[in-house]
N, C-alpha and C positions, 0 to 999 in steps of 0.2 A: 405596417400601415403607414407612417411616416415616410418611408420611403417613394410609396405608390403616391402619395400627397407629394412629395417634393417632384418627382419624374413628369405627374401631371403637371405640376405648374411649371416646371423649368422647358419640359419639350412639347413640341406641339401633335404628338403621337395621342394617337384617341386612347382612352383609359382602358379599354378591354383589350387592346395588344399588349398594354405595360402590365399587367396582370396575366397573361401566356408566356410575355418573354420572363416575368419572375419567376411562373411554373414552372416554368422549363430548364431555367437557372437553378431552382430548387431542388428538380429531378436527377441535376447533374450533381450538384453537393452530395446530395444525398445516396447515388452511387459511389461517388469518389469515395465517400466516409465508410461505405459497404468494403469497398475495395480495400481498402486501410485497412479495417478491423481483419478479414479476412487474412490478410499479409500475417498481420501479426499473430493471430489464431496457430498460423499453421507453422511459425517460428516457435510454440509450445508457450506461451504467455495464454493459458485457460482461463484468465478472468475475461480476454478476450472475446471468447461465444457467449457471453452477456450483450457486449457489448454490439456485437454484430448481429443477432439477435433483433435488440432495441433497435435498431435501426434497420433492417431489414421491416419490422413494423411499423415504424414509419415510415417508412419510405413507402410499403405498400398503401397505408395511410392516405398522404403525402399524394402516390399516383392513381389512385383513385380518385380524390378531390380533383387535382389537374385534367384528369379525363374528362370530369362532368364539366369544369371549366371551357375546355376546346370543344364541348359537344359530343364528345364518343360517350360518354357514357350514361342513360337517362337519372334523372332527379329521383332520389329513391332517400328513405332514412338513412340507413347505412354509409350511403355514398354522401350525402347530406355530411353525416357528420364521421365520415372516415377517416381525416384528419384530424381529431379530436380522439378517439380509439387509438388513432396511432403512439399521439404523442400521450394520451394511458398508458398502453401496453409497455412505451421505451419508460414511464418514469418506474413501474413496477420490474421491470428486468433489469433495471440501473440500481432498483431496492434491493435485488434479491442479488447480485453485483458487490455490493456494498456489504450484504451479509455473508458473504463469501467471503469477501478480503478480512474481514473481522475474524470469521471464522479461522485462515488461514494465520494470523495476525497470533491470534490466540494460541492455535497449536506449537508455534513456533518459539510464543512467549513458554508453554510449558515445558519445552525439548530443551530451552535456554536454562532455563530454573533446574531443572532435572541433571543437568550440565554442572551447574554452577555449586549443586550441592554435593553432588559427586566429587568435583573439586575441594571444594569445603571440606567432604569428611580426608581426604586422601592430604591435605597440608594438616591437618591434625592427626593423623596416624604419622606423619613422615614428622612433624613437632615432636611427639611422643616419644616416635625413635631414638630424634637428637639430644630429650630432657635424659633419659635413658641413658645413654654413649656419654653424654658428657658426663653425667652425676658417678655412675660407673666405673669409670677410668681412673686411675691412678696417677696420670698425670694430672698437671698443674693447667687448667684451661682458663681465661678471663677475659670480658668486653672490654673496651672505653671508650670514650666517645671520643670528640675530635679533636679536644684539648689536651686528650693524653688520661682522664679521669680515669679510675678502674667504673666501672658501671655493676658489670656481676662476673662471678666466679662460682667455679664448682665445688665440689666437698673438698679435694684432695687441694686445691688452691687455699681453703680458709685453711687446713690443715697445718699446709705448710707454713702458711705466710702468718696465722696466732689471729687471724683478726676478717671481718667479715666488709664489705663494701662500704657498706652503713657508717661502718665504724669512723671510717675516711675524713 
């Protein structure tokens, strides 16, 4: 609306051209953004056919109102308010859009969790092993940290050495 107010007042072009050449403008976006959606649709990006979809609705939308604007097409309800249904139709296909990626969002989050638990039990079977192999052994096994401290040691290490980490 703003725009059609500034075009009116800046040029001296009668208001009902600058309202055809918007249509007309509009009808081009409106394919250009068809065109796009579709590119990527068929690049395998499926949240895509939402989105080309919603716009292919308006757009028809969109080119029905422009019709009745240039005169092709008589004043009816429908047409009346076809651009109004459009931009319905695109916000419920951008909804159902949006519940898709959620959905997908989701399953991904559980493949991730189901992943991570799998992991989880597999470093605790593989801990297990090493509490095992070390406690087990008969050699002399022991940590320390950076200073050089003993940290921990196995059986066969308190064994030898008469004295336990703690003791330190």
């Amino acid at each position: 609306g703003l725009l059609i107010m500034l075009m009116t007042l800046i040029t001296p072009i009668p208001f009902f051209i600058i309202v055809r050449i918007l249509a007309a403008l509009a009808g081009l976006v409106t394919v250009g953004m068809a065109v796009s959606g579709i590119v990527i649709w068929r690049r395998g990006f499926a949240p895509a056919r939402y989105y080309t979809l919603a716009i292919a609705f308006l757009g028809a939308g969109t080119l029905a109102y422009s019709l009745r604007i240039f005169g092709i097409l008589e004043h009816s309800f429908l047409v009346q308010h076809s651009a109004k249904i459009g931009v319905t139709a695109e916000m419920l296909l951008f909804s159902l859009a949006l519940s898709d990626r959620i959905n997908v969002l989701k399953h991904a989050l559980e493949k991730n969790l189901k992943e991570l638990e799998t992991a989880h039990r597999a470093i605790l079977t593989s801990e297990q092993k090493y509490r095992v192999l070390v406690e087990d052994t008969s050699d002399m096994i022991f940590s320390t940290d950076a200073v050089g401290r003993i940290q921990s040691m196995n059986g066969a290490a308190r064994s030898l050495l008469g004295f336990a980490p703690a003791a330190l």
